[in-house]
Backbone bond lengths (Angstrom), bond angles and torsions (degrees), N, CA, C in turn:
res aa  C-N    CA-C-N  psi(-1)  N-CA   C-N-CA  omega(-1)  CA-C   N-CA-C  phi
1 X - - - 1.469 - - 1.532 111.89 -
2 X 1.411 113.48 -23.46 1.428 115.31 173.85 1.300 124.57 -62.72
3 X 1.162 119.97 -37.95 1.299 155.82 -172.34 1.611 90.01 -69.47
4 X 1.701 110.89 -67.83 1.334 99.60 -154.62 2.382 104.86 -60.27
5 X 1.145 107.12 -58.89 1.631 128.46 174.67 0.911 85.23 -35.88
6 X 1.725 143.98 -57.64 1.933 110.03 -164.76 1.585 101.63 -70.44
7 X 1.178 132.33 -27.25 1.305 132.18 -156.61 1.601 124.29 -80.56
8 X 1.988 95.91 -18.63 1.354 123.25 166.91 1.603 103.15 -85.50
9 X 1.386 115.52 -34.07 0.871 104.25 -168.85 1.928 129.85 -85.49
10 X 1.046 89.59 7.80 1.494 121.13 -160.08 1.562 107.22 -108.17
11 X 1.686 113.40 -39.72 1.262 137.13 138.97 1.693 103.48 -27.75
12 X 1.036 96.84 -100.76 1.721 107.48 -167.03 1.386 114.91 -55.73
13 X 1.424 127.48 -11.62 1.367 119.75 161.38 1.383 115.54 -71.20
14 X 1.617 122.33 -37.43 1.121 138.84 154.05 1.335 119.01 -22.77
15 X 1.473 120.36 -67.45 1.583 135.43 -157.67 1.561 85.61 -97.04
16 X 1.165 151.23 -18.42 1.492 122.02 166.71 1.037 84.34 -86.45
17 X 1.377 156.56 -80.66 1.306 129.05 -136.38 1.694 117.45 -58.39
18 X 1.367 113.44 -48.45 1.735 101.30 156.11 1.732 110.71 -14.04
19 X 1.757 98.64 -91.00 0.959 117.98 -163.76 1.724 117.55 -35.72
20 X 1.198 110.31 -33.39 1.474 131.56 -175.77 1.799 99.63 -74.56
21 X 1.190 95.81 -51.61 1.709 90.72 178.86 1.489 100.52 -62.57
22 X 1.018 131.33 -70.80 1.518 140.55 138.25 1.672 93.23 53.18
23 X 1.795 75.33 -99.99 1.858 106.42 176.62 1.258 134.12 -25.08
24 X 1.463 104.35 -48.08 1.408 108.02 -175.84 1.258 109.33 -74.65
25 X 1.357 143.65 -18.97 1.363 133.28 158.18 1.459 129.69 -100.75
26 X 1.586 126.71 9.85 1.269 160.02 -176.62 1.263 129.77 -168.85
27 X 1.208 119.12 45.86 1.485 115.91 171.43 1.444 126.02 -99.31
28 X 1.482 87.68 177.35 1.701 98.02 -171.70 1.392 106.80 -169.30
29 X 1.040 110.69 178.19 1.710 124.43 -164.04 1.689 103.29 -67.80
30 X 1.356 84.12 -31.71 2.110 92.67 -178.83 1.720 100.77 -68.95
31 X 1.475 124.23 -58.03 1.576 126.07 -152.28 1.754 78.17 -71.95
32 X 1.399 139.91 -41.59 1.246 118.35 -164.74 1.540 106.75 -51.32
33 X 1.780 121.70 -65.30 0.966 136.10 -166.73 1.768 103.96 -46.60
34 X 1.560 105.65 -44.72 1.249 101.51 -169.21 1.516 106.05 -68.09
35 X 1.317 134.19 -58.17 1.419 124.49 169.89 1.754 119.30 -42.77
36 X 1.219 97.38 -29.78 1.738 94.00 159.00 1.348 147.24 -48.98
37 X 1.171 98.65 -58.49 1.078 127.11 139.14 1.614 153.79 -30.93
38 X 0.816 82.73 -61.24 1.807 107.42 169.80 1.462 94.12 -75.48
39 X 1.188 128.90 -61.50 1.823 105.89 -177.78 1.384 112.70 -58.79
40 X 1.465 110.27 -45.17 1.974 94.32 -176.30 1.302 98.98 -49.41
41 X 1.442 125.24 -63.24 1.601 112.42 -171.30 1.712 114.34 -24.47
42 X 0.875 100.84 -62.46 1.699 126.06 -173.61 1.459 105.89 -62.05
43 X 1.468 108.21 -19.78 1.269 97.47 -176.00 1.703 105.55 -99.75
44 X 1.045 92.17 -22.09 2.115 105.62 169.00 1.194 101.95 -44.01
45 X 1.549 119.33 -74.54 1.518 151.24 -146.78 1.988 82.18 -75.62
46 X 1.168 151.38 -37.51 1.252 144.79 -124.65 2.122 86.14 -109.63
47 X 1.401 93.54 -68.04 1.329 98.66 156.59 1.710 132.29 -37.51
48 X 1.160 100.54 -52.87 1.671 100.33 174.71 1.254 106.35 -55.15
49 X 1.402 117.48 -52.95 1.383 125.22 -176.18 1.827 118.68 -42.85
50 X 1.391 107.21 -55.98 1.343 144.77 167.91 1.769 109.67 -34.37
51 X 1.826 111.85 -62.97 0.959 133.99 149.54 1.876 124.12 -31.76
52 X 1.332 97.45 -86.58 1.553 98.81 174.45 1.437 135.30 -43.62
53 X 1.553 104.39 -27.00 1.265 102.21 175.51 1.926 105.42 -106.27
54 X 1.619 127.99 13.48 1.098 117.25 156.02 1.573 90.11 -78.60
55 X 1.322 147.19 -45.69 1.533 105.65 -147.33 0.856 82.11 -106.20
56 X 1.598 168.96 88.02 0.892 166.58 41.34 1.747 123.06 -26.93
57 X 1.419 112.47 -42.47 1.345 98.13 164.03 1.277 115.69 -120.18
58 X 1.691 124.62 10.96 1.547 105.54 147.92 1.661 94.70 122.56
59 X 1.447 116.59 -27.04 1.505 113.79 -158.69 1.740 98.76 -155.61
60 X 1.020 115.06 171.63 1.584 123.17 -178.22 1.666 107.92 -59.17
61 X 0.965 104.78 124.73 1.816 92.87 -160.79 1.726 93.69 -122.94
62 X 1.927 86.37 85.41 1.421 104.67 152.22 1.873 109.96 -127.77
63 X 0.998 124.43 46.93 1.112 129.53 162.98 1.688 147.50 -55.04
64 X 1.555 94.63 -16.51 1.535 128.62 -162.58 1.364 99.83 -140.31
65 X 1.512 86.53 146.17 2.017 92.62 166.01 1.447 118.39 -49.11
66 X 1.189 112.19 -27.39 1.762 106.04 -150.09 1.707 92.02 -91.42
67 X 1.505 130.35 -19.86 1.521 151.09 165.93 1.115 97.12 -73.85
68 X 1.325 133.49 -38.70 1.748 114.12 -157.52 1.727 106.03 -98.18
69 X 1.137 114.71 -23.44 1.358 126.78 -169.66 1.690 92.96 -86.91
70 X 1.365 129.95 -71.16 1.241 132.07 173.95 1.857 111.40 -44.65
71 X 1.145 137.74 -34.38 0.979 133.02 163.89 1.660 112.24 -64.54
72 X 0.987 118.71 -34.23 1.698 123.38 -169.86 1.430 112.28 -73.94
73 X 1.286 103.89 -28.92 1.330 131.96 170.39 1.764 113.31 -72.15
74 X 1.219 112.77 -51.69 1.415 111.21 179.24 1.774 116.99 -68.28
75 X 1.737 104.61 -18.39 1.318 99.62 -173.32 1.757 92.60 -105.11
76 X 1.475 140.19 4.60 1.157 116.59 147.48 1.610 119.19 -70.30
77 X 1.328 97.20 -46.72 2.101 95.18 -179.59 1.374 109.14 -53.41
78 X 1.544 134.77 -38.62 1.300 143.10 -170.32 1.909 88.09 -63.31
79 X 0.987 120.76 -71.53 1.679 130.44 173.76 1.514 115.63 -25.60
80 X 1.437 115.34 -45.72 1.501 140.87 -171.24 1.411 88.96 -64.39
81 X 1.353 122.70 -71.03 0.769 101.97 -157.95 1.976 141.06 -103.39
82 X 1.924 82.48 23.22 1.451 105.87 174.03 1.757 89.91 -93.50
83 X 1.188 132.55 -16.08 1.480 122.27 -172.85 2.031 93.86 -96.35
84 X 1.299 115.13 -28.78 1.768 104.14 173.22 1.570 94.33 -65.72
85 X 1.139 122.59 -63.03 1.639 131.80 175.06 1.967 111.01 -20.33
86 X 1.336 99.69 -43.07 1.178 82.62 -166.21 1.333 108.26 -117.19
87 X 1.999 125.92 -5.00 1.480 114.46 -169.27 1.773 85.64 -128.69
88 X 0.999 118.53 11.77 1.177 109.81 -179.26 1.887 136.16 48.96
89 X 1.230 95.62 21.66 1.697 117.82 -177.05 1.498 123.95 -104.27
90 X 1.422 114.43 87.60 1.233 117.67 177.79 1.282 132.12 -61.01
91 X 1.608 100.48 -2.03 1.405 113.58 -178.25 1.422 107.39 -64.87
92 X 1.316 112.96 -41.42 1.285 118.93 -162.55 2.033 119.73 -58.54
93 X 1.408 101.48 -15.90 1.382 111.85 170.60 1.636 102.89 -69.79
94 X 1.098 132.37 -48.83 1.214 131.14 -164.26 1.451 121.53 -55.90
95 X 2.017 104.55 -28.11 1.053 112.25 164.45 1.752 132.93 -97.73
96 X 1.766 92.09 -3.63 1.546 106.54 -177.10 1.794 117.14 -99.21
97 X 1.497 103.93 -26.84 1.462 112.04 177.79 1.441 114.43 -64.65
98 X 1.175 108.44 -54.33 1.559 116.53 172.91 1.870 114.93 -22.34
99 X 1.897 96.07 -65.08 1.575 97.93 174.65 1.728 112.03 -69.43
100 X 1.286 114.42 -31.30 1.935 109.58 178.29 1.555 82.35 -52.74
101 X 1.115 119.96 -70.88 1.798 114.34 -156.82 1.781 131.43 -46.57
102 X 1.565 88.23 -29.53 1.690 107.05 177.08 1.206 93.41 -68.73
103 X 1.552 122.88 -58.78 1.646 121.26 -154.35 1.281 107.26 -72.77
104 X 1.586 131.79 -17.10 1.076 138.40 -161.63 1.623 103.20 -78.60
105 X 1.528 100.86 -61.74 1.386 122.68 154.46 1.565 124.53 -26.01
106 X 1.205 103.75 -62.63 1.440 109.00 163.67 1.605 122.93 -32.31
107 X 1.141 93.78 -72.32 1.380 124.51 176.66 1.620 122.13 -41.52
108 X 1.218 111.01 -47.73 1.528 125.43 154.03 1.195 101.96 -29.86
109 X 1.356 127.52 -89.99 1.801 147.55 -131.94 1.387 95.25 -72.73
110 X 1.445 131.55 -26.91 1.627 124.07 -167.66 1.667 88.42 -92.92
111 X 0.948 95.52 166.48 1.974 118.65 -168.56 1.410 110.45 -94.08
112 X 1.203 100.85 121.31 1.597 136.63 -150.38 2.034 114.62 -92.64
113 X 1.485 97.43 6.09 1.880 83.03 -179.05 1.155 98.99 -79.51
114 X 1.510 105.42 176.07 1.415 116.72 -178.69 1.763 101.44 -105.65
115 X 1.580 106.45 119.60 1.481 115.56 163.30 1.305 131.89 -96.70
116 X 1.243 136.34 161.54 1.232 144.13 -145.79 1.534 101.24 -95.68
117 X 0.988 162.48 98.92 1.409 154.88 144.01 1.678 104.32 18.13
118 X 1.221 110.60 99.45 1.751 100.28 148.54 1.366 121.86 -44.41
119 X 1.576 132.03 142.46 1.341 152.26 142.64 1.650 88.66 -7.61
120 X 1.203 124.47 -90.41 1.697 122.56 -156.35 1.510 129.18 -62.87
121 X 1.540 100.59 13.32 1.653 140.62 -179.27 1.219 107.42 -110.63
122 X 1.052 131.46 -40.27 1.138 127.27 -167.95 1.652 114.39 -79.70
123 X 1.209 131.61 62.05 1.524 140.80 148.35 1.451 123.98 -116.21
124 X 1.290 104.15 166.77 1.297 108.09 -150.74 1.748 105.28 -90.33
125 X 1.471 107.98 1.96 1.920 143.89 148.56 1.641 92.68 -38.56
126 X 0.999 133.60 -79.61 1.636 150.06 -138.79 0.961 101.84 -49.60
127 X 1.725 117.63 -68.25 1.634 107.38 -171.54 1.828 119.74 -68.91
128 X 1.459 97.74 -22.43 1.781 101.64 174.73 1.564 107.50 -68.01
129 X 1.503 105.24 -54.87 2.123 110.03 -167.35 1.716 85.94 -57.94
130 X 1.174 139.93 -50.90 1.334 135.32 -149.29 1.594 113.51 -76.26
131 X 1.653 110.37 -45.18 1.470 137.56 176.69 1.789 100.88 -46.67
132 X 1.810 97.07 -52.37 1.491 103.41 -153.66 1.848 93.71 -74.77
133 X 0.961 133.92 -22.00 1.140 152.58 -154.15 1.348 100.38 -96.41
134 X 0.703 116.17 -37.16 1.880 99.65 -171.92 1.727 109.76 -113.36
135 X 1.089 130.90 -1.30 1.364 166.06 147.70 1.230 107.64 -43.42
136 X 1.656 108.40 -76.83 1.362 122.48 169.12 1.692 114.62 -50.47
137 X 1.299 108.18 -42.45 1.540 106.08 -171.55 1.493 102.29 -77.32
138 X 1.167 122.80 -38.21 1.644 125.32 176.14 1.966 97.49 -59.37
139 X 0.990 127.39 -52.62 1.298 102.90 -176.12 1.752 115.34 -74.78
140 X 1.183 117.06 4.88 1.481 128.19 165.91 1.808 112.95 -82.33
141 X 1.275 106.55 -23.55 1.469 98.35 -167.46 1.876 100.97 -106.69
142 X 1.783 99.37 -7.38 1.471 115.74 177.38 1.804 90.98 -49.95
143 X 1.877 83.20 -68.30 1.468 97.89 -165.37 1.421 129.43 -69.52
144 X 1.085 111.60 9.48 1.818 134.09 -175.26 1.956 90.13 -95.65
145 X 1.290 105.59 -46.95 1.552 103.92 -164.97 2.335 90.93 -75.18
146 X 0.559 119.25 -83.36 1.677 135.63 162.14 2.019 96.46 1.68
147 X 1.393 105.89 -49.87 1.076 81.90 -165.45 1.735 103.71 -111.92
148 X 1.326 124.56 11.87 1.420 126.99 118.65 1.218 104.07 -3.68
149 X 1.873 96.19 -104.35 1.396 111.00 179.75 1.140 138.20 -12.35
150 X 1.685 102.42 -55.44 1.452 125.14 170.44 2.167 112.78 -38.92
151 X 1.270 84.16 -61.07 1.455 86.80 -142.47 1.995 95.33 -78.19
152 X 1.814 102.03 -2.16 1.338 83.77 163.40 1.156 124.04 -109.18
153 X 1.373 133.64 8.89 1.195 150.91 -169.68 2.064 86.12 -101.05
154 X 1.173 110.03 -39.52 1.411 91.90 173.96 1.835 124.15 -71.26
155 X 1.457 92.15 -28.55 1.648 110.13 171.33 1.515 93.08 -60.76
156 X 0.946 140.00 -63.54 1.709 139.16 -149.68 2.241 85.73 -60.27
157 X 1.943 95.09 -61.80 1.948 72.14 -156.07 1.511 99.49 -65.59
158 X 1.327 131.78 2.08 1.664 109.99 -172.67 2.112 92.90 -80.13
159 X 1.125 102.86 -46.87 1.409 97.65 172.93 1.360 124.50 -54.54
160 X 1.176 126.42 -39.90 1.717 124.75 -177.02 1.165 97.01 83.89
161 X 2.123 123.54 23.61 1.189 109.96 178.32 1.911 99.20 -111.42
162 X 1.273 104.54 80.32 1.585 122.07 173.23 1.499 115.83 -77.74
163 X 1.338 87.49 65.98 1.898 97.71 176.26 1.928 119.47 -74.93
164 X 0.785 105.99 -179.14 1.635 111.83 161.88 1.661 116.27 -47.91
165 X 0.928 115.35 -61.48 1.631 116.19 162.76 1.644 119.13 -41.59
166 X 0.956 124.40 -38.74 1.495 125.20 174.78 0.983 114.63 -83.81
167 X 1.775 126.52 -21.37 0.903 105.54 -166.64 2.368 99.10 -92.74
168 X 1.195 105.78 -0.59 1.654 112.57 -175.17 1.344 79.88 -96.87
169 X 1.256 157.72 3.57 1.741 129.58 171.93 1.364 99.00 -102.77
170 X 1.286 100.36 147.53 1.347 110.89 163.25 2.116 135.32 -49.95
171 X 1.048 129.79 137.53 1.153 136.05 -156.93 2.170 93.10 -64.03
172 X 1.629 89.73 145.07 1.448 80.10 -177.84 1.602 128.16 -62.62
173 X 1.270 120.70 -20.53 1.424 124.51 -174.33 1.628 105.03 -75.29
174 X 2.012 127.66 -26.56 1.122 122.32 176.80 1.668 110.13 -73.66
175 X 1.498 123.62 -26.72 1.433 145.98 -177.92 1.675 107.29 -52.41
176 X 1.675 84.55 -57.30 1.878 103.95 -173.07 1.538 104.99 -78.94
177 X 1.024 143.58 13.08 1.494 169.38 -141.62 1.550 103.80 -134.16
178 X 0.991 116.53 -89.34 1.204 145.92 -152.36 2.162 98.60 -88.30
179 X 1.462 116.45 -13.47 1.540 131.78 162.86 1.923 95.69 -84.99
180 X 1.246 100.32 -63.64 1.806 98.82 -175.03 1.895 100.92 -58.44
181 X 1.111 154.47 -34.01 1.286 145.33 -174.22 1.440 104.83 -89.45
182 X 1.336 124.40 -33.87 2.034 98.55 177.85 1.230 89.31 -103.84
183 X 1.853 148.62 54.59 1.156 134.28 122.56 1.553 98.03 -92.55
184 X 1.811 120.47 -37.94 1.556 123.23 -163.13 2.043 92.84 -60.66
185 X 1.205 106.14 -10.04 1.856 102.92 -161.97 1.848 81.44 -108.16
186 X 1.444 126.13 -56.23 1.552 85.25 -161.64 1.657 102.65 -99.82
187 X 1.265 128.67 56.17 1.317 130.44 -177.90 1.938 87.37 -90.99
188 X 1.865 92.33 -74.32 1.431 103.90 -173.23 1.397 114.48 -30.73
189 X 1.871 121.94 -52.80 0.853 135.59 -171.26 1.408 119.46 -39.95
190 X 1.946 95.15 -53.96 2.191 97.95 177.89 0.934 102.95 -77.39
191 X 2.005 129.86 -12.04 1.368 107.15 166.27 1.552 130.62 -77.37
192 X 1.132 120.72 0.40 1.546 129.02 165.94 1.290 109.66 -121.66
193 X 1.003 139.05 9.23 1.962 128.86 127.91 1.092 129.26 -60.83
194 X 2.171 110.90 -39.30 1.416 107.64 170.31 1.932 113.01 -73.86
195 X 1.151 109.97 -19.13 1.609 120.80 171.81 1.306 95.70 -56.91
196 X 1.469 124.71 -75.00 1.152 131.32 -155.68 1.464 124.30 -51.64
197 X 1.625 94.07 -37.84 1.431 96.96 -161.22 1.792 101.24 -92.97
198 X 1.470 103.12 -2.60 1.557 99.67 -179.92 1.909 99.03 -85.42
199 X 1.012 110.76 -54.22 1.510 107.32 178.31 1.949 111.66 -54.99
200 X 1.686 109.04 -40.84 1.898 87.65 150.46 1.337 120.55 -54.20
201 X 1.540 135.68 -51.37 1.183 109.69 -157.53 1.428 88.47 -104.35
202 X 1.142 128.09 68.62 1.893 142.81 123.90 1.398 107.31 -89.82
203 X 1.453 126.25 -39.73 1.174 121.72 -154.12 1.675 97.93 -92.48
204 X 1.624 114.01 -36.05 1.290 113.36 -148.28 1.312 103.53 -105.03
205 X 1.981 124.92 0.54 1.310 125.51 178.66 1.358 114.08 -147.63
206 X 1.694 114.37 3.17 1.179 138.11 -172.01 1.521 104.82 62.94
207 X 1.015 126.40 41.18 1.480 121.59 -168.29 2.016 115.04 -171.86
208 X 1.687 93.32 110.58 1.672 96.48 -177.87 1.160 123.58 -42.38
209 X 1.481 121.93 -36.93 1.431 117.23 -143.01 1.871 88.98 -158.98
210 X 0.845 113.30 113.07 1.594 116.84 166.86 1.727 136.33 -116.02
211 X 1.782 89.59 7.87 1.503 98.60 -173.61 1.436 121.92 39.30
212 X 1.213 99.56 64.76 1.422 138.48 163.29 1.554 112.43 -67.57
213 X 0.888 146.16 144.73 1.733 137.27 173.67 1.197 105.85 -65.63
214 X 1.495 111.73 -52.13 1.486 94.73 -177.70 1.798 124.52 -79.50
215 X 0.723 101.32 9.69 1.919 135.30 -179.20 1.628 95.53 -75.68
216 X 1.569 112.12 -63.56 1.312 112.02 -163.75 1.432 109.18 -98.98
217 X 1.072 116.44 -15.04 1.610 101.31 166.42 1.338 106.24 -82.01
218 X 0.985 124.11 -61.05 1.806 115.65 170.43 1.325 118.01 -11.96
219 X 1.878 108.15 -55.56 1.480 107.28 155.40 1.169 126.27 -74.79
220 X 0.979 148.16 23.53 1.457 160.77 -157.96 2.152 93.46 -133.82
221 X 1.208 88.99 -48.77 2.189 75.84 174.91 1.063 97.47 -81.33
222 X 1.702 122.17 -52.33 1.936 103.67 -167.29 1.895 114.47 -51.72
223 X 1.221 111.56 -30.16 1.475 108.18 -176.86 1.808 104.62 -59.41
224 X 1.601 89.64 -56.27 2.005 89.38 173.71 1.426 117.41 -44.92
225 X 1.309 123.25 -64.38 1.372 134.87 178.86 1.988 104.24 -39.31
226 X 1.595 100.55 -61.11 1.459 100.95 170.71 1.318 130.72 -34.07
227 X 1.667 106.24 -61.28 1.495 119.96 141.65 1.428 121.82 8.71
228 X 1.457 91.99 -86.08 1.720 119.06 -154.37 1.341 87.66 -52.72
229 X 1.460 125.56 -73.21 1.324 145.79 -147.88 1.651 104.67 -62.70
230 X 1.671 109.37 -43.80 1.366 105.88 178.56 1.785 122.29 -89.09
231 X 1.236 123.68 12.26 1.141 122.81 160.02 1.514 115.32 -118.00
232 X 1.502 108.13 1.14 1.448 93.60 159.47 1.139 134.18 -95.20
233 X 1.548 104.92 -20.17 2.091 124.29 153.48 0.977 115.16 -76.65
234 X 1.742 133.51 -14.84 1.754 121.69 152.52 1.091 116.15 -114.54
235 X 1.035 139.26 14.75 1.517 151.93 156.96 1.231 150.82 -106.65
236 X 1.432 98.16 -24.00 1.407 133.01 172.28 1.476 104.97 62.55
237 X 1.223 110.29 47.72 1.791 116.80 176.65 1.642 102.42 -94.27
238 X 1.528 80.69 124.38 1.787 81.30 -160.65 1.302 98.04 -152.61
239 X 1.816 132.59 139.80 1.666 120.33 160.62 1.639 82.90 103.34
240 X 1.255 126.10 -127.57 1.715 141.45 -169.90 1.599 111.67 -48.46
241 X 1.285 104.39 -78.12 1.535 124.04 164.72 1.250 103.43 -15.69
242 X 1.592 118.77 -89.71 1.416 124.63 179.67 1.128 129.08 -46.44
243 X 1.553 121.03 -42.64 1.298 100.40 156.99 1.332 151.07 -63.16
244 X 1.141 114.70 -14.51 1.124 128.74 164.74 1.233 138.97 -67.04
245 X 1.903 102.45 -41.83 1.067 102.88 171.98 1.629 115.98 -94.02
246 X 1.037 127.95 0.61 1.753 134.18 128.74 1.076 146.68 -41.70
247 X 1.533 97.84 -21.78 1.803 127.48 170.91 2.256 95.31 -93.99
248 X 1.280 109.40 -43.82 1.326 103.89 -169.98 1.965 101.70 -79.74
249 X 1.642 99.96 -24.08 1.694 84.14 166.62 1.749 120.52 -76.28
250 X 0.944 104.17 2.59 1.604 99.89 -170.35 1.592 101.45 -106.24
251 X 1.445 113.03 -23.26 1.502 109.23 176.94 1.615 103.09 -72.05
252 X 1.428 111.45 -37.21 1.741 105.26 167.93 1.442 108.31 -60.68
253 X 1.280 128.15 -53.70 1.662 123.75 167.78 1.427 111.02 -17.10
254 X 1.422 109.88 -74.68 1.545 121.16 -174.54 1.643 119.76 -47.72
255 X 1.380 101.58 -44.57 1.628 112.34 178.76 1.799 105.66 -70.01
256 X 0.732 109.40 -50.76 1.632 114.10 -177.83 1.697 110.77 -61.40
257 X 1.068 113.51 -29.78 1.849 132.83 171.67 2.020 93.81 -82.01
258 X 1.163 92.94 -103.71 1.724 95.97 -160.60 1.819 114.61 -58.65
259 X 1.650 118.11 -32.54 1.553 145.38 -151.79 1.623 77.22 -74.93
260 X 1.013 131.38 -62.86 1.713 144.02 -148.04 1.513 109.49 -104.71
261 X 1.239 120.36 -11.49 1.560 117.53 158.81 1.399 109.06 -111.61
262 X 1.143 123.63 3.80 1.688 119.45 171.44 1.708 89.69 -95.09
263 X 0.780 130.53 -92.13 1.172 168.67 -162.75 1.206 116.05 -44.06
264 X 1.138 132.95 -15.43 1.482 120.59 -135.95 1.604 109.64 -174.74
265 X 1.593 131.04 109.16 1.613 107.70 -162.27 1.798 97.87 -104.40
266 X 1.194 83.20 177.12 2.023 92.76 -165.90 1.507 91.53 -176.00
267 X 1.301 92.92 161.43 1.439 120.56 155.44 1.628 115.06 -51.87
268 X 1.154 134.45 -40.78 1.448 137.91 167.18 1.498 133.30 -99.86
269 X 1.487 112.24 28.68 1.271 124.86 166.19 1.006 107.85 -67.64
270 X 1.319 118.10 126.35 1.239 133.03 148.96 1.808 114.55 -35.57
271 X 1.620 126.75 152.72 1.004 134.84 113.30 1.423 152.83 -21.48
């Protein structure tokens, strides 16, 4: 049954993201609802999935690529739709489904049994370092999709080409708003995963910090993220600037996720 719910669910990430691409060159109050839609479905079925295979193997079952990517994925849609919840912009699927659908995709092709927790997994660290961790990265790819938006809604007023599309996105100062608050939400976040996971590996290798790959790129985005945040409260880099470099923290996101478990062995490679 696990099997079947990701496969629905993978479905309907699919058909909103259409629909979402859809939008941006034909939308309306209907394609919003309908891309709405279609992800909660997907997001029902994504969860069940999520579900069945925690009690099935006993513990949070992101152990494997095909778990870690599909989880990363469930905590951007969960995000989606605390940011429809609260700014009321359906636009924002059009630019967020696309990545649920890649990662979803992803997630498929890597190999799907359920494994047992290694011995050096097994603390009660795992589900917090992992929770806080992918949380944080979901509000990085919030704000990666947001400032998309941004930087074409800024393309439209530098053009004076104020079509129908500009006029359904949000105004740029709510964009640059709403980019500075899900970095201000998942900054803290990688800052208490990299906490977390250094006080696990005290316990689980006798040792905080071992410059691990995925150890140092982790520090390698929090410095970017740091970045962002500290030259836009002493610099006032704000609107273009920020988005961009919100778009260049999330391409470190991606490398530090897929760049460093394809690629690259460590103590925290994935499966």
């Amino acid at each position: 049954m696990a099997t079947i719910f990701f496969e629905l669910a993978l479905t309907m990430y699919f058909a909103s993201a259409i629909v979402g691409v859809i939008e941006l060159f034909k939308g309306s109050k209907a394609t919003s609802k309908i891309m709405f839609y279609l992800c909660a479905v997907g997001f029902v079925f994504h969860t069940l999935n999520i579900a069945i295979r925690y009690f099935q193997a006993g513990h949070l079952p992101i152990v494997n690529m095909h778990e870690a990517s599909s989880f990363f994925s469930w905590c951007i849609v969960l995000l989606f739709f605390f940011l429809e919840y609260r700014y009321r912009i359906g636009l924002i699927g059009s630019f967020v489904m696309p990545i649920v659908f890649i990662l979803m995709l992803s997630s498929s092709v890597f190999p799907r049994e359920i494994k047992e927790l290694s011995p050096v997994l097994q603390s009660s660290w795992f589900g917090v370092h992992i929770t806080l961790a992918f949380l944080g990265d979901a509000a990085f790819a919030m704000a990666a999709g947001i400032s998309l938006m941004y930087l074409l809604q800024e393309h439209f007023v530098r053009s004076r080409h104020l079509g129908d599309l500009f006029h359904r996105m949000p105004s740029l100062q709510i964009l640059d708003e709403i980019n500075y608050r899900l970095i201000s939400l998942g900054f803290p976040l990688l800052t208490l995963a990299i906490i977390t996971g250094a006080m696990w590996a005290q316990n689980a290798w006798g040792s905080y910090w071992k410059w691990d790959p995925k150890e140092v790129w982790s520090l390698v985005t929090w410095f970017i993220y740091a970045l962002v945040l500290h030259v836009r409260l002493t610099k006032g880099w704000r609107g273009k600037k920020a988005a961009i470099l919100s778009i260049i923290g999330f391409c470190a996101v991606l490398f530090t996720f897929f760049g460093v478990n394809l690629i690259m062995k460590g103590l925290h490679i994935f499966d």
